[in-house]
N, C-alpha and C positions, 0 to 999 in steps of 0.2 A: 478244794485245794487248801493243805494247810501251809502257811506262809510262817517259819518262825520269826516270833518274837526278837527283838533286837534286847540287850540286858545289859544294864549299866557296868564298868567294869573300869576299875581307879587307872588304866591304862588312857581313859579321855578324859581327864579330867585335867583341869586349866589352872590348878593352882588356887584360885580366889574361890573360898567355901562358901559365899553365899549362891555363884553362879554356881558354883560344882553341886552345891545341895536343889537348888531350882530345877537344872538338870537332870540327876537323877530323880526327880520329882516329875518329871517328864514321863521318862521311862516307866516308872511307877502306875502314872494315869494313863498311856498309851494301853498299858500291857489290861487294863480296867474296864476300858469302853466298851458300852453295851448300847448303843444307837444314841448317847446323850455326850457322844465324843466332841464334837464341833464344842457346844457351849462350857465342856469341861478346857479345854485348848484355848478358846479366847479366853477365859478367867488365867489363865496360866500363863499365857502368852503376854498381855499387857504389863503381870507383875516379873516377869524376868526382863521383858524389853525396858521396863523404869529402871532396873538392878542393873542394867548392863549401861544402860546411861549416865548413871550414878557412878559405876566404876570409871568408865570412860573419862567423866570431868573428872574427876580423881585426881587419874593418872596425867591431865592435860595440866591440872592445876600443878601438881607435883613437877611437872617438865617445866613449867611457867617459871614456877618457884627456883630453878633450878638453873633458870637461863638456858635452859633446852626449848625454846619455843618455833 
């Protein structure tokens, strides 16, 4: 069974380039794996879940900053 491929496309993209670049950096590694997918997806996974953290206080600190808390 072939299952196509999902293909990154500026239609899902969130605006902020470091998640949109991680993302399609995703897509990239998915379309990749050759039975070493799991330990390729954790290495990947920990650096966009810190990047989405990072935006997060960001954006908390900006609303802080702003009297939007």
């Amino acid at each position: 069974m072939n299952t196509p491929l999902a293909t990154w496309s500026p239609a899902i993209e969130t605006g902020l380039p470091d998640i949109d670049a991680q993302c399609k950096q995703l897509f990239d590694l998915a379309a990749s794996f050759r039975g070493d997918g799991d330990q390729i997806l954790n290495g990947w996974f920990y650096q966009h879940v810190l990047t989405v953290d990072a935006a997060y206080v960001a954006v908390v600190k900006a609303g802080q900053a702003a009297g939007r808390t």
